[in-house]
N, C-alpha and C positions, 0 to 999 in steps of 0.2 A: 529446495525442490522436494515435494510430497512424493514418497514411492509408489510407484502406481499400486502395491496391492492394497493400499488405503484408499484408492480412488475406484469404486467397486463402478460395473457400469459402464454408463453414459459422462459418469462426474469428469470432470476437471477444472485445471485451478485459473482461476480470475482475478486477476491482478487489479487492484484498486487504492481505495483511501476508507478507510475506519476513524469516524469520530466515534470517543465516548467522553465520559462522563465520571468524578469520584462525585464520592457524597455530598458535597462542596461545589461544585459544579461545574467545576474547573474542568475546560475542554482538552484533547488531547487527539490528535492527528498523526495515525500513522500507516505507510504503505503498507499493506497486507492483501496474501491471493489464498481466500479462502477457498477451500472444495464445494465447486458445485453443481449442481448438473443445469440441464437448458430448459426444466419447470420454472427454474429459481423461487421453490417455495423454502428451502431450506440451503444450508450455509454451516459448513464445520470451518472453525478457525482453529491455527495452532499457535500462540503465540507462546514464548518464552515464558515464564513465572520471573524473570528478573524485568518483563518490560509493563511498561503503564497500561497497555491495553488488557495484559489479564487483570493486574489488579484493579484497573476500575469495571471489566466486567464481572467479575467477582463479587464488587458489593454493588454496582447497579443495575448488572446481568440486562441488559441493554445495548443499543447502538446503531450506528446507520452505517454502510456500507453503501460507495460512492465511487460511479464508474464514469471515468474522465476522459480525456484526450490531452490533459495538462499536462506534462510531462513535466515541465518545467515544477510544480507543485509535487509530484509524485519525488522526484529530486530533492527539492528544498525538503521534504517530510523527511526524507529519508536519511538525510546529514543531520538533523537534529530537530530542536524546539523552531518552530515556523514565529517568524519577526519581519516585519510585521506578520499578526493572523489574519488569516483570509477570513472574507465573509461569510456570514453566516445566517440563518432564517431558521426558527423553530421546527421541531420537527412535529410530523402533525397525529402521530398515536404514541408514541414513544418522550419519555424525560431526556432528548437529545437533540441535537442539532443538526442542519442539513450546511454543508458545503453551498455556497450557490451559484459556484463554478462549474459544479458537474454538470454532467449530460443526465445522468438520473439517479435515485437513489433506492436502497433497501432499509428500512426501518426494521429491525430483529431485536426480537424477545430470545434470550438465551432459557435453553431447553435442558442440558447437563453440560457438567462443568466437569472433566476429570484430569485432575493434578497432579496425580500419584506420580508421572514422567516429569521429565527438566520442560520438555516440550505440551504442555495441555490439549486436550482435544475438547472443544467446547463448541457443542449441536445448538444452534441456532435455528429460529422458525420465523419466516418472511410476516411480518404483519401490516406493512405500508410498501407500497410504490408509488415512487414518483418521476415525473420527467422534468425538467428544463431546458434543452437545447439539443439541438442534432448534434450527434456522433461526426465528427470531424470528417473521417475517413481514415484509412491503411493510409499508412506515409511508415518510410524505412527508418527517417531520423529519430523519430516517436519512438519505434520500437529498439532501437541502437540504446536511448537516452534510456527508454527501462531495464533495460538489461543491461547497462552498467551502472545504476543508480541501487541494482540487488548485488554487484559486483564489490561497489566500494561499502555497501553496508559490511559481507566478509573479508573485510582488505585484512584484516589480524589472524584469518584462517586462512586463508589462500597464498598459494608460492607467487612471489612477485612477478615471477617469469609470465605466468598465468595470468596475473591481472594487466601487465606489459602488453602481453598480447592480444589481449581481448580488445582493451582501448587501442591499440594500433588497426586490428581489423576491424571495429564499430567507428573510425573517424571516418572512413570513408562516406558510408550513406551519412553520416549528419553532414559530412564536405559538402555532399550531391544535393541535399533533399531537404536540410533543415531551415526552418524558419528562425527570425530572430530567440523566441523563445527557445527551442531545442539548443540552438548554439549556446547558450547563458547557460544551459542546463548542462550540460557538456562540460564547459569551461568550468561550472560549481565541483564538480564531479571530478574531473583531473585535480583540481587545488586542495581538496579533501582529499586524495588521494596523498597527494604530495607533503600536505603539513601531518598526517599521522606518519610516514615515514621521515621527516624529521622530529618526531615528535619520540620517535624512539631508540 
């Protein structure tokens, strides 16, 4: 979670899918809620320096930013390398790729890059939108499946007790409201949950 005094404004955070790109071309998929406000001409990301998304924006200082209703996707990105990869279509101003699951996408040219922190602040500038499909709608299960899909990403920093609880109070709406996909996403997310705890 971004502290709000970094979120000056109107901004806040937008939970999505970030493809980029290394010099190679090699794609890479991962859930990120950049800072942003409701122009959407601009996008601060923060990723880790230990994760693939800064080092390939770093040397291709590009990318797309892709807002879903997948939940199921948002999930599988977030336990690890995606197997099979989803599909994908050129992106149309940008050296990167478009998801062609989303509902729509942002194509960003990266504007500054500051490292000096564990955590980077890297200003992005909107130069493509695009659409593909209507926005699903508000559904509880969707929202239950992303917030524990950011849960089991800190399953190493969090008290179990903490993470016990949350998936005890988020099975309810996916019990009520979910579709086959939310449930799979659920079910990925408990057993990820479960083999790093015996895995340590």
């Amino acid at each position: 979670m971004t502290p709000m005094a970094e979120r000056p404004g109107s901004a806040m955070i937008l939970e999505g899918l970030v493809t980029t790109q290394n010099v190679d071309g090699v794609v890479n998929v991962a859930p990120m809620g950049p800072i942003v406000d409701e122009s959407m001409q601009t996008l601060v990301l923060r990723p880790f320096q230990t994760s693939t998304t800064y080092q390939n924006l770093k040397q291709t200082c590009c990318g797309v930013l892709h807002v879903t209703d997948d939940v199921l996707l948002i999930a599988q990105a977030a336990l690890g390398p995606l197997d099979p990869f989803p599909e994908t279509m050129p992106a149309a101003q940008i050296n990167g790729v478009v998801l062609t699951s989303a509902c729509r996408w942002y194509e960003f040219d990266v504007v500054s890059l500051d490292d000096q922190q564990e955590r980077t602040r890297i200003e992005c500038r909107i130069v493509h939108v695009g659409r593909l499909r209507d926005f699903f709608g508000f559904n509880r299960a969707k929202h239950a499946v992303l917030e524990l899909a950011i849960l089991a990403t800190r399953v190493h920093l969090l008290p179990r007790e903490q993470i016990d609880a949350e998936f005890a109070r988020l099975a309810t709406p996916i019990e009520k409201t979910a579709g086959p996909r939310e449930q799979l996403a659920f079910e990925l997310l408990q057993q990820s949950v479960a083999e790093h705890r015996r895995a340590d």
